[in-house]
N, C-alpha and C positions, 0 to 999 in steps of 0.2 A: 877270032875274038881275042882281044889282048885282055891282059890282068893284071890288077896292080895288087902291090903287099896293103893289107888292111893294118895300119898303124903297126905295132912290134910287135903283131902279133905270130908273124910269118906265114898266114892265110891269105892263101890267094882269091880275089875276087875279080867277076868279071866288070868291066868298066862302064856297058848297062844292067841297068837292074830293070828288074819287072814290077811294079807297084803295083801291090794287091789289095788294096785297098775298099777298090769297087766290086768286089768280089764278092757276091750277096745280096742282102734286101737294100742295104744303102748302094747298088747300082743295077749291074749284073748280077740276078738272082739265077740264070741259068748256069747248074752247075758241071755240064757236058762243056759247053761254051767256055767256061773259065777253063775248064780243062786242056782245053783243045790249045788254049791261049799259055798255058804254062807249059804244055809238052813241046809248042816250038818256040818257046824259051831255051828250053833244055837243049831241044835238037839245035838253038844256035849257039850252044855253049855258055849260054847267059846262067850262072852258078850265086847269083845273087837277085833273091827277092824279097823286097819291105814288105812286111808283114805284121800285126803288132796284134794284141788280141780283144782291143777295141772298135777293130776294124769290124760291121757290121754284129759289132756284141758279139765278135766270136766265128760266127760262121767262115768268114774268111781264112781265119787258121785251118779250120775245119778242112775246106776247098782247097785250101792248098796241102794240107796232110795228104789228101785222100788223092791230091795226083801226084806227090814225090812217091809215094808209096809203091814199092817194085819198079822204083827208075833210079 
């Protein structure tokens, strides 16, 4: 995976992102399923995902807390 500097911030980020968007009732409501889909994010080094907390009213943040958590 390559990485570029995020503006001056000196944060490295990777060069896909995973958009979590559909992550809930506004797509993918299965929460194993998103799961599965951001651990091989992780496992390909992908260290950047959109996320915002109007995404499915929230729950999206939620789906993604609940799989960085102990990764």
């Amino acid at each position: 995976m390559e990485y570029r500097t995020l503006g001056r911030t000196g944060v490295k980020v990777s060069l896909l992102c995973l958009g979590a968007m559909m992550f809930g009732p506004w797509g993918n409501d299965d929460r194993d399923d998103a799961t599965r889909i951001i651990h091989r994010a992780l496992d390909s080094r992908i260290n950047f995902i959109d996320t915002a907390d109007v995404f499915s009213a929230g729950v999206s943040d939620e789906i993604v807390g609940q799989a960085l958590k102990g990764r």
